[in-house]
Structures are given as structure tokens and as C-alpha cells.
VOVEX-638326 format. One line per 10 residues: number of its first residue (from 0); for each residue z, y, x of N, C-alpha, C. Coordinates in nm, 4 decimals, padded with zeros to 6 digits. Layout:
NUM	Z:Y:X:Z:Y:X:Z:Y:X; ...
This chain:
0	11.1428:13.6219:15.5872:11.0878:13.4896:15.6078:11.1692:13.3844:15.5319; 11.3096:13.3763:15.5076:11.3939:13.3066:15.4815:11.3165:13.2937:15.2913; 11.3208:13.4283:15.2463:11.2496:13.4451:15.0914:11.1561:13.3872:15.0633; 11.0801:13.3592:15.1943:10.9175:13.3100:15.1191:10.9854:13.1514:15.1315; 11.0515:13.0948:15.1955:11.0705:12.9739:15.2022:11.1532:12.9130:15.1017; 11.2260:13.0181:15.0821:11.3243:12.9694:14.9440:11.2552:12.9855:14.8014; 11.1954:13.0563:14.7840:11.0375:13.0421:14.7216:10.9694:12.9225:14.7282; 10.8786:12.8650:14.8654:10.8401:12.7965:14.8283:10.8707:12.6619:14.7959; 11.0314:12.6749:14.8215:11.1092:12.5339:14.7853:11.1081:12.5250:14.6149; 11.1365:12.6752:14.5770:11.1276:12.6225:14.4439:10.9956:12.6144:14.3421
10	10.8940:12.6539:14.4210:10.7276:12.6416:14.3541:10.7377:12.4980:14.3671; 10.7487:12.4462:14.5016:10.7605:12.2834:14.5114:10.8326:12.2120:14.4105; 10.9586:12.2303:14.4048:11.0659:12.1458:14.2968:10.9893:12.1493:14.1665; 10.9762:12.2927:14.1041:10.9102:12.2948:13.9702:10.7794:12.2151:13.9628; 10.6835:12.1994:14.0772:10.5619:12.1082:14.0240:10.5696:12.0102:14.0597; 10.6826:11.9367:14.1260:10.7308:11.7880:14.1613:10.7848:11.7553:14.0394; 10.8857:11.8126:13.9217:10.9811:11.7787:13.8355:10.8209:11.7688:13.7150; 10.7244:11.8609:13.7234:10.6773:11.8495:13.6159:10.5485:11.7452:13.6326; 10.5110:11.6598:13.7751:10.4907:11.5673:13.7991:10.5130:11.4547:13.7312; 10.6869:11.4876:13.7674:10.7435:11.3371:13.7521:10.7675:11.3288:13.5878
20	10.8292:11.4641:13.5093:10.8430:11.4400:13.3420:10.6843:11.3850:13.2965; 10.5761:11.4066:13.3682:10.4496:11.3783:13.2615:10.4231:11.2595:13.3118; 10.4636:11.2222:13.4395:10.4531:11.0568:13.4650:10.4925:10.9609:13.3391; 10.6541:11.0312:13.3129:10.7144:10.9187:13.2306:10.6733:10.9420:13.1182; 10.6510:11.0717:13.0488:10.5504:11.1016:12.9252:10.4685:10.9418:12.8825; 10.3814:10.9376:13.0335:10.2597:10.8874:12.9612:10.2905:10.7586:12.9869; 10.3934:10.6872:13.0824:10.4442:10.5693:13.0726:10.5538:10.5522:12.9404; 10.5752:10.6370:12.9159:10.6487:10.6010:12.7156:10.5152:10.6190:12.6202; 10.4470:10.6820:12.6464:10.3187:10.6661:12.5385:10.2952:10.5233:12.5580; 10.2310:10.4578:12.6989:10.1815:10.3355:12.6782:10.2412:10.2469:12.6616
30	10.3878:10.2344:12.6946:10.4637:10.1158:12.6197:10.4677:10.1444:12.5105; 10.5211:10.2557:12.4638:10.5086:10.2823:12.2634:10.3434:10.2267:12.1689; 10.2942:10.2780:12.2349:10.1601:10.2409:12.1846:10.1442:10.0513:12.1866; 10.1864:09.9896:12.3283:10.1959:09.8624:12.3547:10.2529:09.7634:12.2232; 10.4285:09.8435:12.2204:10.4756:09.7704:12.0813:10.4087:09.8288:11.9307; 10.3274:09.8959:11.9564:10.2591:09.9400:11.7698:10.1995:09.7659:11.7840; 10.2363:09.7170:11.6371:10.1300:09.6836:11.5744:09.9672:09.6738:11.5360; 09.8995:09.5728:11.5314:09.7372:09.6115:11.5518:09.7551:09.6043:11.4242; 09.6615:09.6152:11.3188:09.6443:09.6158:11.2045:09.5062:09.5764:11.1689; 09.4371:09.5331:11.0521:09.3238:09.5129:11.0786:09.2685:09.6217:11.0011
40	09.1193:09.6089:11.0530:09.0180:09.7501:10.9887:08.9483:09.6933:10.9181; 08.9090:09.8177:10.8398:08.8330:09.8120:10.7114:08.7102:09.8523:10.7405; 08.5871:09.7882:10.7475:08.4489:09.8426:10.7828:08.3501:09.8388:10.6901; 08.2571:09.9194:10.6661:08.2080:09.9262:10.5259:08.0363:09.9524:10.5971; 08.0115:09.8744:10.5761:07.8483:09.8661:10.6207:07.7654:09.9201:10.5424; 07.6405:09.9621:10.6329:07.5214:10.0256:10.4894:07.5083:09.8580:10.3444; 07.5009:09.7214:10.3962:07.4768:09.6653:10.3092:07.5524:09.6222:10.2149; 07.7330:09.6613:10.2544:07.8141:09.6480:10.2104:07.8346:09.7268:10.1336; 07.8027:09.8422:10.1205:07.7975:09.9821:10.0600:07.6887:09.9547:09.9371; 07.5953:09.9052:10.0001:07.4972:09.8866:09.8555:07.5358:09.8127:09.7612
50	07.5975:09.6839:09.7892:07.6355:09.5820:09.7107:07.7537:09.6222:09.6684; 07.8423:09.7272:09.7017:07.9926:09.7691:09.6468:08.0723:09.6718:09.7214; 08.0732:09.6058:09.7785:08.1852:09.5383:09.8229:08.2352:09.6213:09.9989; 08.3169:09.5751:10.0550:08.3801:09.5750:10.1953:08.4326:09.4705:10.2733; 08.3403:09.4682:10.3996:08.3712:09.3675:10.4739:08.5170:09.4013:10.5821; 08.6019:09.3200:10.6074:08.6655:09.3218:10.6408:08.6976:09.2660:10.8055; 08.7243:09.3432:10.9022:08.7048:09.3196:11.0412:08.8241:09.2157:11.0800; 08.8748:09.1032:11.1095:08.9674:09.0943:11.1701:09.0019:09.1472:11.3090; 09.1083:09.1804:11.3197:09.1678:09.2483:11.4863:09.2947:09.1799:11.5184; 09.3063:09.2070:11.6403:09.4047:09.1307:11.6948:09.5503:09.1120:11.5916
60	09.6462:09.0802:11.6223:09.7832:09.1018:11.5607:09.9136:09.0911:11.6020; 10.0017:09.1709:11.6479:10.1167:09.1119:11.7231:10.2510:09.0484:11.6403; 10.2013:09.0579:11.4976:10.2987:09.0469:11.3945:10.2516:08.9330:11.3102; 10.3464:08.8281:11.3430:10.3350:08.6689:11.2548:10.2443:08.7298:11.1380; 10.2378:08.6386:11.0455:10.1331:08.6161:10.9062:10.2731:08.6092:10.8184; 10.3155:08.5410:10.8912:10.5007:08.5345:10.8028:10.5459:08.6473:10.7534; 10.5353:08.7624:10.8634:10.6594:08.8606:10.8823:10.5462:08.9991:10.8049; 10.4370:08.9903:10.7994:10.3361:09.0882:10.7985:10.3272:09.0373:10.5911; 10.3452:08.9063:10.5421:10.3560:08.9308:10.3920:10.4831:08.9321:10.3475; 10.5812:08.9204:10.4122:10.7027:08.9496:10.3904:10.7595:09.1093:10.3625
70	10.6733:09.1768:10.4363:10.7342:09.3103:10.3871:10.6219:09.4011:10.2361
């Protein structure tokens, strides 16, 4: 009896620890992702396509106009 319990202490620990590592996983994905940069997109329409040109989407930006022709 003592075996199955010391057992199931450690079935417990192992899927509590791998709980908690994929918690913080995905709380470092979304702050990492948070500080990326937006960038803007490039969208190319059927009429844009005919005429050869590309319209250009603006999107958000977290990076001055300053600091973004500076590099």
C-alpha cells in the first residue's frame, strides 16, 4: 500500500511540474510576442495585381518613425 502511494505522489509531482513549465511556456510566448514589433503588410489585390502596382496596409506600430528609419 505504502508503493502505490509513493507512486502516486510521483504521477502527481510529474503532471503538476509539467503544468506549471507549460504555464510559463506560454506566458513567455505572450510577453515575447507582446514586445515583437508590428510591421506593416504588404497586400496585393486582384486590382492591384492588374495594374502592377501594391497597395500597402498600414498596421499598428510600437516603434517611433524615428527609430524604424534609423536603422
Amino acid at each position: 500500500m505504502e508503493n502505490v502511494i509513493g507512486f502516486g505522489e510521483v504521477v502527481v509531482a510529474v503532471f503538476f511540474s509539467f503544468a506549471v513549465a507549460l504555464t510559463l511556456e506560454w506566458i513567455g510566448l505572450v510577453w515575447l510576442m507582446r514586445l515583437m514589433p508590428v510591421r506593416e503588410a504588404e497586400v496585393v489585390t486582384a486590382e492591384a495585381a492588374e495594374h502592377g502596382s501594391q497597395r500597402k496596409v498600414v498596421g499598428l506600430s510600437l516603434v517611433p518613425l524615428e527609430r524604424k528609419n534609423a536603422a
